[in-house]
N, C-alpha and C positions, 0 to 999 in steps of 0.2 A: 220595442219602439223604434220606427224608421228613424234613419238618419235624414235630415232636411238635404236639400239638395247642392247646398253650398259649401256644407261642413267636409269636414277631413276626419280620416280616423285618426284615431290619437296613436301615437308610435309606442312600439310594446317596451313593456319595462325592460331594462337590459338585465340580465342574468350575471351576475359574478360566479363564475366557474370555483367550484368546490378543490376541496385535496381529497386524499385514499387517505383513510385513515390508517389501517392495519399497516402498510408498507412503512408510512412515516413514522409509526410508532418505534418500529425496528431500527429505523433511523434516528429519532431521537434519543433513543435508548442507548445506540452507539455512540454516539455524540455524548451522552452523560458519562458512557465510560471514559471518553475521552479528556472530560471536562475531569472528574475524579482523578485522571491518570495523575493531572496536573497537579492538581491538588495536594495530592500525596508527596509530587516531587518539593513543594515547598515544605513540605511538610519533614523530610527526610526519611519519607515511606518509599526506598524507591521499586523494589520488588515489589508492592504494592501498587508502583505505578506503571511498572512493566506488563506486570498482570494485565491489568485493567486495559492496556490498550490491545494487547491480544482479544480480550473479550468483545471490544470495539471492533476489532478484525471479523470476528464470527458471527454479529451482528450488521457488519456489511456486508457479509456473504449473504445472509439470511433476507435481507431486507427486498433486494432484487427479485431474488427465488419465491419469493411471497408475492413482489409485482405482477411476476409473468404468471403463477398458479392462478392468480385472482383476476386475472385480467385488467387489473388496476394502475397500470405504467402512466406515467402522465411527465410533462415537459417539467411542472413546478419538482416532481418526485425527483426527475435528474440535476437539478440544479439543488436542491435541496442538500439531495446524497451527497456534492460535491463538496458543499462547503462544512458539512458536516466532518468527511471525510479531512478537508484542512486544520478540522480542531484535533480529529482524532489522531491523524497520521504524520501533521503536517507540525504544529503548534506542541502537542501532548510530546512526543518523542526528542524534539528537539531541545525543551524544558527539561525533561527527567534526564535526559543527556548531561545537558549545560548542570544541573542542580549537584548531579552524580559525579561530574570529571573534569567537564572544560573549565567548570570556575576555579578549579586547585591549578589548573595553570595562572594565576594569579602568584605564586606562591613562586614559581621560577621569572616573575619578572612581569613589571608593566605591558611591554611587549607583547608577550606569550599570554598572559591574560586577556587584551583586547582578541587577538586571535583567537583567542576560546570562544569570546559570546559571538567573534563576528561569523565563526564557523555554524554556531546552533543558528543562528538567523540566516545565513546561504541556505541551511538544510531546509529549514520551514519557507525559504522564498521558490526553492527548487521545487519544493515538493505541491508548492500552488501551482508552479507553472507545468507541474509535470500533471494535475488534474485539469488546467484550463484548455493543455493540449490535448488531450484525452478529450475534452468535451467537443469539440470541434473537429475531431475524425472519428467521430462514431459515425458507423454506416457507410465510411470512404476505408479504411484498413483492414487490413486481413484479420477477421477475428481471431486465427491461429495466436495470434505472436500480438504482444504488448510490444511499441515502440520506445522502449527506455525503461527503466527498474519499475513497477508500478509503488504507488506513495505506501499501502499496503505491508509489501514486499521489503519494502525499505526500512517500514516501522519495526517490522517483525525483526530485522539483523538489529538494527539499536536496543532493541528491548530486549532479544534472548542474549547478547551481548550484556548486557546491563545483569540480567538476572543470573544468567552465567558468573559473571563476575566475583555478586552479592555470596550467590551459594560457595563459593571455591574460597571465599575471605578475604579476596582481594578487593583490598578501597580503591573508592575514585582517583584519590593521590596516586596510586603507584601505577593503574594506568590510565592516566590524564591523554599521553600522545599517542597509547594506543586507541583513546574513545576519539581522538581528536580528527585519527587517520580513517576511522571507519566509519565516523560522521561525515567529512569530505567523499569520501569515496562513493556511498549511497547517493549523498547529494548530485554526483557528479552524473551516478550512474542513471538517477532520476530522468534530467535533461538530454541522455545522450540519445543516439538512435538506435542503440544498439539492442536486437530484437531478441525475447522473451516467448517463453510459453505460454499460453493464455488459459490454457485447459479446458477453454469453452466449448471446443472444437472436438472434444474427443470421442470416437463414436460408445456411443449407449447399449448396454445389452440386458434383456432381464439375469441372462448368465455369464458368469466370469468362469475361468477356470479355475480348480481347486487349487491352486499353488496359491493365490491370492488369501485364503483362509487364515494359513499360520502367516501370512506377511501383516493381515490386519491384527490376530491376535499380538505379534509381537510390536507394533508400531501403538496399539492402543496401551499393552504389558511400561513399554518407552515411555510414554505420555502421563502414565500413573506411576512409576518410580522415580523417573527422571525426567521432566518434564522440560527444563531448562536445558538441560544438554541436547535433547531430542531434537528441540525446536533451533538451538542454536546453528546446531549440525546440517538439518537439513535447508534453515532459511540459504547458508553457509552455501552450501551446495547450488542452489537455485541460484541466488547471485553472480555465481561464477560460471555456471551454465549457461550465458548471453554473452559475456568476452568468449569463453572458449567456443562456442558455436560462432560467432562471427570468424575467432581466427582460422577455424576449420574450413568455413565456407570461402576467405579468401586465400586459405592452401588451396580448394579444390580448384576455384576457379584459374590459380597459378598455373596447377598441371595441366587442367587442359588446354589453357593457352599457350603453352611450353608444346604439347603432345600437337596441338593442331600447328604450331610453327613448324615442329617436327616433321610432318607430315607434308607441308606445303614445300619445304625444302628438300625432301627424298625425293 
């Protein structure tokens, strides 16, 4: 049937833009563990809350890596991952922390108690801003290097810490000012600038060299006996590998401004 002459077409239905289902499943899924980490800390599960937020870690790795296979990335999926990521990395660690240690600082004093909870809330307000900045230089930063501890990275020292702790029989009580210093520290490490490996960067090969065989058998051998120490050790390492590459790189830049003085004055 023609349209009359005077009429208008009718304007098309607007379309509300869909989600990926598969990616966000992986993300919700991490978010549960996150949400469970929590739970447990009330609950005085805390190795069970430690656990759980690692599982949330492998779930954020996972969830991405499924975006980019599936061709599924989408603007709602990155804002999604982020706040999920604050339950998991941000809220979850900072709770089983506080639940596990900073609230026995109670026990040495009014004082020293408010500084406990106000320590777990610095860590979980760092660890927002250190995802809100991350959201807003993606695509402007070096993919090599994270600009500050990533919230991840951070979770994983409070929690192999934690679990660390649990396995070796040492309570929250006796190190309250050790959870206290490495809650601060992370936090601090979150917000700073100081640059990080990113591992995204690293080139791809169908082959590796055989020397990598017994490194993975013994690092999975780690993982299945001693899992807590493995992971403590290594997060351990990772975090101190951005102070000591920064002091390194402002040695080198030292010498050679020292070397090019040198030279300008021969």
């Amino acid at each position: 049937m023609s349209e009359s002459p005077g009429s208008r077409p009718e304007p098309p239905v607007p379309r509300h833009p869909g989600i990926y289902l598969l990616p966000n499943l992986f993300t919700t899924a991490g978010m549960l563990a996150g949400y469970f980490a929590i739970v447990s800390a009330f609950a005085g599960r805390y190795t069970e809350g430690a656990i759980a937020v690692f599982v949330a870690g492998l779930l954020d790795g996972i969830d991405g890596r499924v975006a980019r296979l599936t061709n599924t990335q989408s603007d709602f999926g990155v804002q999604y991952d982020s706040l999920a990521d604050l339950v998991s990395f941000g809220l979850a660690p900072s709770l089983v922390m506080y639940s596990w240690a900073l609230r026995e600082l109670n026990a040495y004093g009014t004082t020293l108690g408010k500084i406990g909870w106000a320590a777990a809330f610095v860590y979980a307000a760092c660890a927002a801003m250190r995802l809100a900045r991350f959201n807003t230089q993606i695509g402007v930063i070096d993919k090599r290097y994270f600009q500050g501890l990533a919230s991840p990275a951070a979770a994983a020292l409070l929690m192999s810490f934690v679990w660390t702790m649990s396995k070796l029989g040492v309570a929250g009580f006796e190190a309250a000012f050790v959870a206290l210093g490495v809650t601060l520290v992370a936090a601090i490490l979150m917000v700073s600038r100081i640059r990080y490996w990113s591992f995204k960067a690293m080139p791809g090969s169908d082959r590796v060299p055989f020397i990598w065989a017994p490194v993975a058998m013994a690092i999975i051998a780690l993982l299945v006996v001693h899992p807590q120490y493995f992971l403590f050790g290594i997060t351990a390492i990772y975090v101190l590998s951005g102070p000591v590459m920064t002091l390194w790189g402002l040695r080198q830049r030292r010498n050679q401004r020292d070397s090019k003085r040198s030279a300008d004055g021969s």
